[in-house]
N, C-alpha and C positions, 0 to 999 in steps of 0.2 A: 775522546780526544779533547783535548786542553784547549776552553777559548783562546781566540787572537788578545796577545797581550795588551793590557790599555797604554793608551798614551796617557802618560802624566805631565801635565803643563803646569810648571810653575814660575809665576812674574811677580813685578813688584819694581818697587825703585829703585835705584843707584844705590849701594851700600847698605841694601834693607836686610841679607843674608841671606837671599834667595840662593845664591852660586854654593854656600857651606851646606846648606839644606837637603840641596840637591847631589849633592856628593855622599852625605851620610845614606841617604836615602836610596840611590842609585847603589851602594857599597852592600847595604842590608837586603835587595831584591833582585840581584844580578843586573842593575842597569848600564843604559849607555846615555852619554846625554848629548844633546845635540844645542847650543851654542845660540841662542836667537837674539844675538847684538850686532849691529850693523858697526861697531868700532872695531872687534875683536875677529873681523873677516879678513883685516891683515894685519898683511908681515912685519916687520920686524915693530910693528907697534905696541910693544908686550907691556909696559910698566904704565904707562900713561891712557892703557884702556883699561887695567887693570883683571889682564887675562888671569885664566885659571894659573897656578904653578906650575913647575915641571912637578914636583911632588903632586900636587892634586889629581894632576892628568896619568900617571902612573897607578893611581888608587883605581880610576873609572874611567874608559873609554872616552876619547871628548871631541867632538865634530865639528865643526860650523868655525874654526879657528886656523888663521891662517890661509886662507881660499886665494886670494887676489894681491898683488904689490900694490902699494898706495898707489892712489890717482886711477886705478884703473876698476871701470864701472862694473859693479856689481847690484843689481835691482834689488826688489821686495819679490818681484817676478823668478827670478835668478835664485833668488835665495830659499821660496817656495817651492823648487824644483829640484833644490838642493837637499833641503832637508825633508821632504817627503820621501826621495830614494834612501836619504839614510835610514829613517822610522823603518821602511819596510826591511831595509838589509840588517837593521838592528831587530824587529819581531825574526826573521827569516833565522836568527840565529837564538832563538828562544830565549831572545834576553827582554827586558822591559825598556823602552824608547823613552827618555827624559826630554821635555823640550825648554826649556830653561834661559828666558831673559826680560829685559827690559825694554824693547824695541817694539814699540804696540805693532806697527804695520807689518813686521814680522811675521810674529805670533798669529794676528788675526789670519793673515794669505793662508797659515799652515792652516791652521783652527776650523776657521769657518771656509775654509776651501776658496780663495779667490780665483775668480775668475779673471785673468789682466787681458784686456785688450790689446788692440796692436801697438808697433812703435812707436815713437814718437816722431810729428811732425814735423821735418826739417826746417822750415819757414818759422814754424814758431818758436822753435829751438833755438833761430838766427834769432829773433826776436827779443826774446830771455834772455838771451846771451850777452848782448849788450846793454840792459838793464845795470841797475846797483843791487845790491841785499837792500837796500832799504826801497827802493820803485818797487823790485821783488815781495817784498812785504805790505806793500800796500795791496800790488796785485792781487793777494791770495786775499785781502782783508774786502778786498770790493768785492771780489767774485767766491767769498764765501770759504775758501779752501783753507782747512788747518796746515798748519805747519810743522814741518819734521823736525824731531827731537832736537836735532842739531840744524835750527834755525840762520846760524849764522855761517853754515858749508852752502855757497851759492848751489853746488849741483845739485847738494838732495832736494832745495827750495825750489830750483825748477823741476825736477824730477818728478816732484809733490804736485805740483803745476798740469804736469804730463801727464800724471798720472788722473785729475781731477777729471771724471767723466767717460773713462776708459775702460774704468772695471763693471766688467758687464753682466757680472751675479758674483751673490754668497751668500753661504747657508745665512742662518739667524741664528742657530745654536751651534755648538759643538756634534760634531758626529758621535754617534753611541760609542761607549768605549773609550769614553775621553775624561779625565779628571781636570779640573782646571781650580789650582788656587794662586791666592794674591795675598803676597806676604805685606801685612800693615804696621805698621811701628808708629808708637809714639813721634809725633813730631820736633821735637829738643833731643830725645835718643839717636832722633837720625840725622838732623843737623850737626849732635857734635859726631854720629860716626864718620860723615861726611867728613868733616875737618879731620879725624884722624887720620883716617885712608888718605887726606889729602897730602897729611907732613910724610903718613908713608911711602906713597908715591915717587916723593921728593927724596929720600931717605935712597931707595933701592934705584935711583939714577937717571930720572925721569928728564933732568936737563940733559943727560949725554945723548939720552935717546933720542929727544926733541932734536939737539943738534948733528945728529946720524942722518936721520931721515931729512932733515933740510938740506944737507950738504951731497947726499943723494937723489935724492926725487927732486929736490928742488922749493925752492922755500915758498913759491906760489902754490903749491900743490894744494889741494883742498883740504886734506885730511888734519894740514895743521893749520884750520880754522876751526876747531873743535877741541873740545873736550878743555885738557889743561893746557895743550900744547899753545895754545896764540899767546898766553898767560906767558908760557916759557919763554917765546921767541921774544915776548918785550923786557923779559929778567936776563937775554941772552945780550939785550940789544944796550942794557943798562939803563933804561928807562922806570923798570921796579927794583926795589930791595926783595928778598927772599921773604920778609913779613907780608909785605903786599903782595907777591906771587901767592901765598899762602891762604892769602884773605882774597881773594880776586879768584881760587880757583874753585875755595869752599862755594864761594857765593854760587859760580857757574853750574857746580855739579848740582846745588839747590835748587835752583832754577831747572836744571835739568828733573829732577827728582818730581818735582812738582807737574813740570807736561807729561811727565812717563802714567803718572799717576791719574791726570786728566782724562787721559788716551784709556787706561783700562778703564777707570770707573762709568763708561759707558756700556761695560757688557756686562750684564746683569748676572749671566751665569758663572761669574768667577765667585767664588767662595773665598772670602776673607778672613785669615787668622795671624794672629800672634805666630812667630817661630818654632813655638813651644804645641802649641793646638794643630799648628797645621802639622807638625810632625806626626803627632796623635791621627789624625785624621786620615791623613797616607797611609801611615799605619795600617788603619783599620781598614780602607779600601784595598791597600795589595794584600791583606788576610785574607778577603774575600775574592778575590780572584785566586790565589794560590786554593783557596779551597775548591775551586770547582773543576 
């Protein structure tokens, strides 16, 4: 009988080509892949998180996209439970499970099996609540707590907060059966890809979107405190020209790129390659499973 397929986890940062990687790769081994970005678990936020395609998702099965409507709470807890049932319903169908993003708290919950403690306490919640993103930020800085990728969304900042103390075990390693790499790019390569993706963003309609989702959920909403979208809302407001939309969103996603990067280079057992090597290297591990 045929071992249980491995899990193949590939991360890395914002625009490093981990999402093409994993589509070729998934294409060549009958995979499915499962989505570990806490931007692209909703709706109608397709250009400005820079979801898969409709073509892409038509090549290879794709999970984790689309889950929730803006504003409405979805955890690392939540999402752990999400994509563990998909892993198993994607082996259960003797395909190979891809888990695929940039979201370290994601990844790790799945990876190293987190353990989350209970809800969050309403008193401290009242608490938080009435704070700024910037008291928020000193909070986490006094008492030690990193901050979520997307530092300037009040809820994941308290969420982060809630979360500080709560989780109550996790492995150290990877479960057997688990491949994990980390896609590394030259630093200037990936700043100006950054800036590419940024004009293209802009290109395939990233203001109509921004203005869709405000004019619906509501221009308070959290989700456009993030990413490119606050960037939009002050190009919408006439405050920026589209130059400085452009340079103000490269900058963000760089910024971004950089804590993404932070967050993994703490676990030891990701294996780092070039786009080119790690391919090779997949490669060579789904050989060796296909052969047994």
């Amino acid at each position: 009988m045929r071992a249980v397929s491995p899990l193949i986890v590939i991360v890395g940062p914002t625009a490093s080509g981990k999402t093409s990687l994993a589509i070729e790769m998934a294409r060549l081994c009958n995979g499915e892949i499962v989505c570990a970005d806490s931007r692209t678990i909703y709706r109608h936020m397709d250009i400005g998180t820079a979801k898969p395609t409709e073509q892409e998702m038509t090549l290879v099965p794709h999970w984790g996209i689309d889950i929730v409507n803006p504003g409405e709470s979805f955890s690392a807890s939540d999402f752990k439970s999400y994509a563990t049932e998909k892993i198993d319903e994607i082996r259960s169908r003797g395909r190979i499970p891809f888990l695929v993003g940039g979201t370290g708290l994601y990844v790790d919950a799945v990876v190293l099996d987190y353990q989350f403690g209970s809800p969050s306490d309403p008193v401290l919640r009242e608490k938080l609540d009435k704070m700024t993103i910037g008291e928020l930020h000193e909070y986490c800085s006094t008492n030690n707590i990193s901050l979520p990728e997307n530092k300037l969304n009040k809820r994941y900042v308290i969420r982060s907060i809630e979360l500080n103390g709560t989780q109550t075990s996790r492995r150290t390693n990877p479960a057997d059966n688990t491949i994990v790499v980390g896609i590394s790019t030259d630093k200037e390569i990936l700043r100006n890809r950054i800036r590419i993706r940024v004009e293209q963003i802009i290109n395939k309609g990233v203001v109509e979107e921004t203005k869709y989702i405000g004019d619906r959920y509501g221009w308070g909403n959290d989700v456009l405190k993030g990413n490119i979208y606050p960037v939009v809302k002050e190009y919408l407001n006439g405050s920026i020209d589209i130059d400085k939309l452009i340079e103000r969103a490269a900058y963000l996603d760089w910024q971004l790129a950089k804590r993404q990067l932070t967050w993994f280079k703490r676990n030891d057992f990701i294996k780092w390659f070039n786009l080119v090597d790690a391919k090779q290297y997949l490669t060579e591990q789904l050989a060796k499973y296909k052969s047994t």
